[in-house]
C-alpha positions in Angstrom: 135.5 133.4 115.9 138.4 132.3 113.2 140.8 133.0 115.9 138.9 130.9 118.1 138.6 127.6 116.0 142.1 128.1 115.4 143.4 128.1 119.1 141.0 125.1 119.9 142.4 123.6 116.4 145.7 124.2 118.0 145.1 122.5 121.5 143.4 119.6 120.4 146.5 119.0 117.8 148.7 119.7 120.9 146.7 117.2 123.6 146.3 114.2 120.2 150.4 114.5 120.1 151.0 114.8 123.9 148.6 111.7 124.4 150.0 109.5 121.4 153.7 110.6 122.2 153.2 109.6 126.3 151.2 106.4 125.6 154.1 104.6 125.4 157.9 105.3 126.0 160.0 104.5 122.6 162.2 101.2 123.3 165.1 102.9 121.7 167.3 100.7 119.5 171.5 100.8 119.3 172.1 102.8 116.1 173.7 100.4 113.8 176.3 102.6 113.0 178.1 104.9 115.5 176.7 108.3 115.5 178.3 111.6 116.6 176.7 114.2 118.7 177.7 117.8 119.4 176.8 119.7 122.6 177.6 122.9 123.9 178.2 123.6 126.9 179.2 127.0 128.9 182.7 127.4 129.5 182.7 130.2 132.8 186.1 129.7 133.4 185.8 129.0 137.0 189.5 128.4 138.8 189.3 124.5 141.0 186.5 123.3 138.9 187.6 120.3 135.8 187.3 121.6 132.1 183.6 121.6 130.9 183.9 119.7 128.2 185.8 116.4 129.3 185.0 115.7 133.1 183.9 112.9 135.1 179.8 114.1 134.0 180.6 114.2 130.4 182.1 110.7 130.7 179.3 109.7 132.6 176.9 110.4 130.2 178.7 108.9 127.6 178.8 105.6 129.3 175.5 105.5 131.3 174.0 106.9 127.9 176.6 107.5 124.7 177.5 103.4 124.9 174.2 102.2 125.4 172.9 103.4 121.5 175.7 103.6 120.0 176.2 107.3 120.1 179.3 109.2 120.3 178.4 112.8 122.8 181.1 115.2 122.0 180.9 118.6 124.6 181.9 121.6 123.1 182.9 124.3 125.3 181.5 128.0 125.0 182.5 131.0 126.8 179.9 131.9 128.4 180.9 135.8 128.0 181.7 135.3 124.1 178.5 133.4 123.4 177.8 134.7 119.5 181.8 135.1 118.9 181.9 131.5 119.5 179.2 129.9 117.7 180.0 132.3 114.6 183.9 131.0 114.5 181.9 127.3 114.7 179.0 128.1 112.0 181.8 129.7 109.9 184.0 126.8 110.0 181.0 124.1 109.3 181.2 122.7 113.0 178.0 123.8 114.3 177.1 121.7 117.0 174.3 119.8 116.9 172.5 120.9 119.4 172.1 124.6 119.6 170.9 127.2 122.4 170.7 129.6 124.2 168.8 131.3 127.1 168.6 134.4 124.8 165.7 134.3 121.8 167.4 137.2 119.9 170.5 134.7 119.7 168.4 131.7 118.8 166.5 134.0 116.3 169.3 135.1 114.8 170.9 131.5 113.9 167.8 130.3 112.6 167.5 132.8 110.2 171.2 133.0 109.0 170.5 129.3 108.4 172.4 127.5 110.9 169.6 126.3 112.4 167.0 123.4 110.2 163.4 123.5 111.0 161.8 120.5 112.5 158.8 118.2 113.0 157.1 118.6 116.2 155.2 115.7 116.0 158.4 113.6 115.3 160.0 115.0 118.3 157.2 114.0 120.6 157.4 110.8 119.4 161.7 110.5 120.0 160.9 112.4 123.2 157.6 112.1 124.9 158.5 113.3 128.1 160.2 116.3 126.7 157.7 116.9 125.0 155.3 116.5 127.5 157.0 119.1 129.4 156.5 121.7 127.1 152.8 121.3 127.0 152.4 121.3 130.6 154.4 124.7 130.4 152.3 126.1 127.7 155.3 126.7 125.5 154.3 125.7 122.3 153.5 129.2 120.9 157.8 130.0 121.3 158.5 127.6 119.1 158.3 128.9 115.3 159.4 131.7 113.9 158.9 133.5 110.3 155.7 130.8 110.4 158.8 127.8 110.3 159.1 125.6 113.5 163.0 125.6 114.8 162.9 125.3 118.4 162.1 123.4 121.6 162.5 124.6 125.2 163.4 123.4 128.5 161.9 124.6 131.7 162.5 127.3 134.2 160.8 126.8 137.3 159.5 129.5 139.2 160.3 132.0 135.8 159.0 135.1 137.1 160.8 135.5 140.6 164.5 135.3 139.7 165.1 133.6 143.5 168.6 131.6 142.4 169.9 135.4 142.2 170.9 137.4 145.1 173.0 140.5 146.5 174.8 140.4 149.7 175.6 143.2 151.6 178.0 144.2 154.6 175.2 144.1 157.4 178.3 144.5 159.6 179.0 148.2 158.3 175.3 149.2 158.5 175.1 148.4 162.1 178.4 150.6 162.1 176.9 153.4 161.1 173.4 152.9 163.4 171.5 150.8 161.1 169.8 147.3 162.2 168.6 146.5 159.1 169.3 146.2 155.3 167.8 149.6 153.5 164.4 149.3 152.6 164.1 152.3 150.4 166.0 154.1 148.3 166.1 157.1 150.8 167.1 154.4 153.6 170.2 153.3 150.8 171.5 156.7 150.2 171.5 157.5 153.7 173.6 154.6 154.6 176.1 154.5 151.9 177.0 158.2 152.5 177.5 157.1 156.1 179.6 154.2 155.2 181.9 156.8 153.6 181.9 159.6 155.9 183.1 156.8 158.6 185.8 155.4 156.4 184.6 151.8 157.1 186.5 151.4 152.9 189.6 152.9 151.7 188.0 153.0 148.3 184.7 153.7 147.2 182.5 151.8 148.4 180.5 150.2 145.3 181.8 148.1 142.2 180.2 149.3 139.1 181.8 148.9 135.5 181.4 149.5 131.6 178.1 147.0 130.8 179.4 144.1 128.8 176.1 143.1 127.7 172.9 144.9 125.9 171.1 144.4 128.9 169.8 147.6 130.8 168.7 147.0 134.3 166.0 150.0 134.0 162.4 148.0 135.5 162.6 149.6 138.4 162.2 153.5 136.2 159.2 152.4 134.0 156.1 153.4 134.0 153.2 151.2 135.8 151.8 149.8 134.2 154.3 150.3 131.7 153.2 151.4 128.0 152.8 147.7 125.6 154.2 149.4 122.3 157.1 150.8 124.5 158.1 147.5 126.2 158.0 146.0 122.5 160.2 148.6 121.0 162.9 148.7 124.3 162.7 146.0 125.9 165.4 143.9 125.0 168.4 142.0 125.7 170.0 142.0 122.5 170.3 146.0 122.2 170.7 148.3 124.9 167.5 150.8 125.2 169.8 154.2 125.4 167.2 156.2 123.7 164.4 155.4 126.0 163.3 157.2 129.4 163.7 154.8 131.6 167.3 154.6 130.9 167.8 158.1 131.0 166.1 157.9 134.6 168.6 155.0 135.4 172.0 156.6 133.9 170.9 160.2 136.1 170.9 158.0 139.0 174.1 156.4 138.0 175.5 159.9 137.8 174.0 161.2 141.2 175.8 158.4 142.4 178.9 158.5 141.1 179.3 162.0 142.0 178.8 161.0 145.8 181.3 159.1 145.9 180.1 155.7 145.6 182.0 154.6 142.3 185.6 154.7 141.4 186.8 157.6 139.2 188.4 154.4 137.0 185.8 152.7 136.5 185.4 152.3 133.0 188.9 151.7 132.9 188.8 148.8 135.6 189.1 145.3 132.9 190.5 141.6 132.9 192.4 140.5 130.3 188.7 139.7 128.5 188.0 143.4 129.0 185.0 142.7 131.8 184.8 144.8 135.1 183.1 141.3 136.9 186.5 140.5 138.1 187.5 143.1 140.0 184.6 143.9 141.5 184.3 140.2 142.9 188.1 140.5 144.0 187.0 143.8 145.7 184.0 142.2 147.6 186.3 139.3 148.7 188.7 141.5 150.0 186.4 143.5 152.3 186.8 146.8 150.1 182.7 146.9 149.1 179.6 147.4 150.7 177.5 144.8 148.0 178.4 141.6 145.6 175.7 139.6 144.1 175.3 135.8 142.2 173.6 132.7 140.9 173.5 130.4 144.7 174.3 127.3 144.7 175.5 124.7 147.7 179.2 126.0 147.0 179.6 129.9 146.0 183.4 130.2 145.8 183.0 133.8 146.4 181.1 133.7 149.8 183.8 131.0 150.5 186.6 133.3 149.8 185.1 136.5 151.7 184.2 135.0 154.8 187.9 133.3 154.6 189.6 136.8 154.6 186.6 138.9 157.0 185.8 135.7 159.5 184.6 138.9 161.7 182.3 140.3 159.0 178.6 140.0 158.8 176.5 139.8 155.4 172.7 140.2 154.7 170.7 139.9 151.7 169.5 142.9 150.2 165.9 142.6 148.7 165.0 145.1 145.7 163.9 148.2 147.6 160.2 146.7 147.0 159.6 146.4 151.0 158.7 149.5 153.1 157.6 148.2 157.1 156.9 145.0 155.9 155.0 145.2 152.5 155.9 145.1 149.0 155.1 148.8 147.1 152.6 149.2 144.9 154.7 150.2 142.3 157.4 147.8 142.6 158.8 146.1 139.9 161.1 143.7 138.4 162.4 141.5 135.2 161.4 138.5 135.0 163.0 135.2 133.6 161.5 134.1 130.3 158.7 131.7 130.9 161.0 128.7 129.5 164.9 127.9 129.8 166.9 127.0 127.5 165.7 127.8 123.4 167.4 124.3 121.7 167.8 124.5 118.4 169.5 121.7 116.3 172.3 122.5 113.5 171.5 122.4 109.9 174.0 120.1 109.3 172.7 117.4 111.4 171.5 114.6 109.5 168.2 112.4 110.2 170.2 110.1 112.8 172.1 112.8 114.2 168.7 114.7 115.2 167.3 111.6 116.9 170.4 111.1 119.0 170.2 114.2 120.1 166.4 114.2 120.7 167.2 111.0 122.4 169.5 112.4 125.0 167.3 115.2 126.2 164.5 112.5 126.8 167.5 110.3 128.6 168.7 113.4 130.8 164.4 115.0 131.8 164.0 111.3 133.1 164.0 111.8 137.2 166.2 109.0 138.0 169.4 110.6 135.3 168.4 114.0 136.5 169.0 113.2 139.8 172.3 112.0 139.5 173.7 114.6 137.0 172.7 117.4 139.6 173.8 115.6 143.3 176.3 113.2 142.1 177.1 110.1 143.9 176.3 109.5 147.2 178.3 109.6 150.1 180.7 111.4 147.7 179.0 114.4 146.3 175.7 114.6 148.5 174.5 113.2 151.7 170.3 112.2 152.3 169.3 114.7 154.5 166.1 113.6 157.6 163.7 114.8 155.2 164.5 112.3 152.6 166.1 114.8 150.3 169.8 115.0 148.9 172.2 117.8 150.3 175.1 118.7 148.0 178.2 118.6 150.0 179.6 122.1 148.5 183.1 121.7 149.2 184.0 118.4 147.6 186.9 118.6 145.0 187.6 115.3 144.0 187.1 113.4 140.7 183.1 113.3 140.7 182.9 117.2 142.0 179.9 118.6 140.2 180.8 121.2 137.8 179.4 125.1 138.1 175.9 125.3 140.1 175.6 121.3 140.4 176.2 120.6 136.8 173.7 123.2 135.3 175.5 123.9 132.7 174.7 120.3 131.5 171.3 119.8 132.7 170.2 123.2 131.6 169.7 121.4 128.1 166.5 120.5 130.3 165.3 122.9 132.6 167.2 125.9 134.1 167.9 125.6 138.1 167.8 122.8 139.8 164.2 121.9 141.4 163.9 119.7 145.0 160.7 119.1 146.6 158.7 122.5 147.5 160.1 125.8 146.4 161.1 125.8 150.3 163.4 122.6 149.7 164.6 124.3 146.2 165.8 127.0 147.8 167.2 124.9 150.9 168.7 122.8 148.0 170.8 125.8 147.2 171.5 127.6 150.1 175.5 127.9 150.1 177.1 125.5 152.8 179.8 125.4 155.0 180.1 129.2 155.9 179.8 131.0 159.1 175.8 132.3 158.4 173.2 130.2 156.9 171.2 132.1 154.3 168.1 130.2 153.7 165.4 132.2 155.6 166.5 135.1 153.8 166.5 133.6 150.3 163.7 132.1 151.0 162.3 135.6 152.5 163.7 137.3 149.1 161.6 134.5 147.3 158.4 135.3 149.0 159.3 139.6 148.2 159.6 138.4 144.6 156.6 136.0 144.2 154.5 139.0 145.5 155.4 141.2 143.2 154.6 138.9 140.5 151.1 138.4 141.5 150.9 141.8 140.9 150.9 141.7 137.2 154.5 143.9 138.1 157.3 140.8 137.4 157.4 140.4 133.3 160.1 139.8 130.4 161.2 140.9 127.0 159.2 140.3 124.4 159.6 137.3 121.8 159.3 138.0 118.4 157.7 135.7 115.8 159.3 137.6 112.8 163.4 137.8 112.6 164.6 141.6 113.3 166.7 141.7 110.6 167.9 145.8 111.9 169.1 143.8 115.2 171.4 141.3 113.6 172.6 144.1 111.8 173.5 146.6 114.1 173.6 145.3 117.9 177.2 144.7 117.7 178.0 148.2 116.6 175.3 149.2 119.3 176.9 147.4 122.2 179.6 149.7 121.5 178.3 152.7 121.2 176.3 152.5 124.3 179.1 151.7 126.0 180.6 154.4 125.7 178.0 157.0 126.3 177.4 155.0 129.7 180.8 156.0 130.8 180.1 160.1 129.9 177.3 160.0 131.2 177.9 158.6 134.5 180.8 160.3 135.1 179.9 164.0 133.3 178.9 167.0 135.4 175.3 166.8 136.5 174.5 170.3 134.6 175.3 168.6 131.7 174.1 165.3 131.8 170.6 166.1 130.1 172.2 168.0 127.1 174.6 164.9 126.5 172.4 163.0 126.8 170.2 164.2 123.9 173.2 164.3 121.8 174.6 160.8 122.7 170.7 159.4 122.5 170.1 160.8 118.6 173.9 159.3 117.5 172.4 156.1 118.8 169.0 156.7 117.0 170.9 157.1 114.1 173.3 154.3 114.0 170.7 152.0 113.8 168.7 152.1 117.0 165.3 153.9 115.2 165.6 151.2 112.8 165.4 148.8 115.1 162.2 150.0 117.4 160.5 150.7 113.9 160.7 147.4 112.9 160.1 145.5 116.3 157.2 148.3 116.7 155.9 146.9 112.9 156.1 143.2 114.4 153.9 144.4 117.8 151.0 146.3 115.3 150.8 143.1 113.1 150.6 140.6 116.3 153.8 139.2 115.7 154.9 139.4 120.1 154.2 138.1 123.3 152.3 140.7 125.2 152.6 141.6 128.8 150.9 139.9 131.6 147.5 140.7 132.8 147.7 143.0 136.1 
């Protein structure tokens, strides 16, 4: 019954803001004095696109918003594969910026208990940005704002969380009809079959799939869990700040990777394979582009560069989208699985360095950007220009524009992510439409929209679900996920390439080092947090 009152205590707090904050917009007033903002945003290096922090959409926003109150917005470019490195070289030198995030809690969690981050007043929020605010009722995300019992964060939206449909993998549907398939591999069994094939008929002169040394923490291991899978597990494991080497679902998915790898399907360098930032990505996108792979996947947009660039050199080939093995004649497997994206975008955070006017400029431009009209803009650009009005009333994003106003990375997500994360158009038919690439030889959008309609299914299941939050800081994570990275790293390279005989022996070995250099401390204390209530728990199936 206590827990009770306090949930209803909770709402009717929640609904008394939400109705006083979106009573009436705030007539916002020039600051008297100029104030300076800092905002990150993700640097991905992308060759023909302007620099990220100074482009025709930062100066945009500084004149359609910046000038109008006084404000100075400063961008602040972050490499989007050196997040932490990054934003410790800015905390460290007292240039945090003043608006902090990232799509990754343990990240966020980890800055607001080192103390770069200051705690703040919901209620004051709502009141600088109603709409905003707003938002994150309608998306039930109060409940991710506090943690250690201190409020630190707001969120931004990510529509259609738990279906990952921006993402795909495209495949060489030209090779499989090659070797007497008419369709992309709907099983595992299916997969195998056809890759060997590939191989034996020398359609590559290399093997035939990219794979390389995991840069991140993140283990790609739904697919080898148990269903439903066990809560205190997922709690301990399930993670994307440290890599789960210890648990069996990543044993299932490195024995795999070794079957694999021992048929031929990965090169015999591949841990060796780096750019100059010491990431496998590159090559294997260079290999896909070249016509040397059987499978290359992305974030879509209206212009993917690398779909651009392959059908340029292979105008003869043929691609398909390859769903997640989920599909046998037609419907999705009872025991199909998959991660979903956390049920909010961006976690924003705000420096604690950032004075009183500081935090209302800031607080100010994310109510500025949610508003539909500035949205819009940001994400198609000018008219005529950047996008064209389609028959259906809705703006298509001519993908091959280069000029001064080209939109930067994904139609300026990298900006607008600051509030919500992929762009939304009409129906999640004329979302998907919105980012179906343009201006190649195939048009995509049945089958994203097919791969969309595979995914929401297995969502409804109860079988599409994320990480879980914490509402304590793991201290053992901060201390030892760096070290941890590195490790696992490592054993991911023996063990994919080691003779199968001994792949469950090393395995042990490499699994108890990791245990030992911090990894038990760190499920002990994230299974502590779980027993005392302190998570998110899994969805209801």
């Amino acid at each position: 019954m206590k827990k009770m009152l306090t949930l209803l205590l909770a709402l009717t707090m929640a609904l008394t803001m939400i109705a006083a904050a979106t009573a009436e917009v705030p007539a916002w007033e020039p600051f008297a004095e100029t104030v300076t903002i800092t905002v990150p945003v993700y640097d991905r290096s992308k060759v023909g696109y302007p620099a990220v922090d100074d482009n025709y959409w930062t100066q945009y926003i500084q004149k359609e918003f910046g000038d109008k109150y006084n404000i100075d917005v400063n961008y602040v470019a972050i490499p989007r594969g050196d997040v932490m490195t990054k934003y410790s070289l800015l905390i460290a030198g007292g240039e945090t910026p003043t608006i902090m995030m990232e799509y990754d809690y343990p990240k966020v969690a980890q800055w607001a208990t080192d103390g770069a981050m200051q705690t703040i007043d919901l209620e004051a929020f709502a009141a600088v940005a109603p709409t905003y605010y707003g938002k994150m009722v309608e998306n039930n995300q109060l409940g991710y704002t506090d943690i250690n019992g201190e409020t630190y964060f707001v969120l931004s939206e990510r529509p259609y969380y738990n279906t990952t449909y921006t993402y795909a993998n495209f495949v060489r549907m030209d090779w499989l009809r090659a070797v007497g398939y008419d369709h992309v591999p709907k099983s595992y069994e299916e997969q195998v079959d056809a890759i060997n094939k590939i191989i034996a008929a020398g359609l590559t002169d290399q093997a035939p799939l990219g794979l390389g040394i995991p840069t991140s923490a993140y283990v790609t291991n739904f697919a080898y869990r148990d269903i439903p899978v066990d809560e205190a597990e997922w709690a301990q494991h399930s993670s994307l700040g440290t890599a789960s080497l210890s648990w069996e679902p990543t044993k299932e998915l490195l024995k795999r990777l070794n079957s694999e790898y021992h048929m031929g399907w990965y090169s015999s360098e591949f841990d060796l394979e780096k750019d100059s930032k010491g990431a496998a990505t590159d090559q294997a996108q260079t290999d896909f582009i070249n016509g040397k792979t059987y499978r290359y996947g992305g974030y879509m947009s209206a212009n993917v560069s690398w779909l651009t660039a392959f059908f340029e050199n292979n105008p003869d080939a043929e691609l398909a989208i390859e769903s997640n093995y989920a599909v046998v004649d037609g419907e999705v497997v009872p025991d199909a699985q998959l991660r979903a994206d956390n049920p909010f975008g961006m976690i924003v955070g705000f420096s604690s360095y950032a004075t009183e006017d500081q935090l209302k400029a800031a607080w100010m431009l994310m109510e500025w950007m949610i508003q539909p009209e500035n949205l819009f803009v940001l994400e198609n650009g000018v008219e005529g220009v950047t996008y064209t009005m389609g028959e259906n009333g809705l703006p298509v994003v001519v993908g091959d524009y280069t000029g001064t106003e080209m939109l930067n990375h994904n139609m300026n997500i990298d900006m607008t992510c600051l509030v919500h994360a992929s762009k939304v158009v009409g129906t999640i038919e004329d979302s998907i439409a919105a980012i179906t690439p343009q201006g190649l030889p195939q048009d995509f959008y049945q089958a994203l929209l097919d791969n969309y309609n595979e995914l929401a299914e297995i969502a409804a299941k109860g079988n599409a679900y994320s990480d879980p939050v914490f509402a304590v800081a793991i201290e053992s994570e901060s201390e030892y996920t760096a070290s941890l990275l590195s490790l696992y790293q490592e054993a991911f390279a023996k063990l994919v390439k080691c003779d199968p005989a001994e792949f469950d022996a090393l395995y042990e070995q490499l699994s108890q080092d990791y245990l030992d250099a911090g990894y038990q401390e760190i499920i002990d204390e994230r299974l502590e947090a779980y027993e005392a209530g302190q998570t998110t728990k899994l969805p209801q199936r």
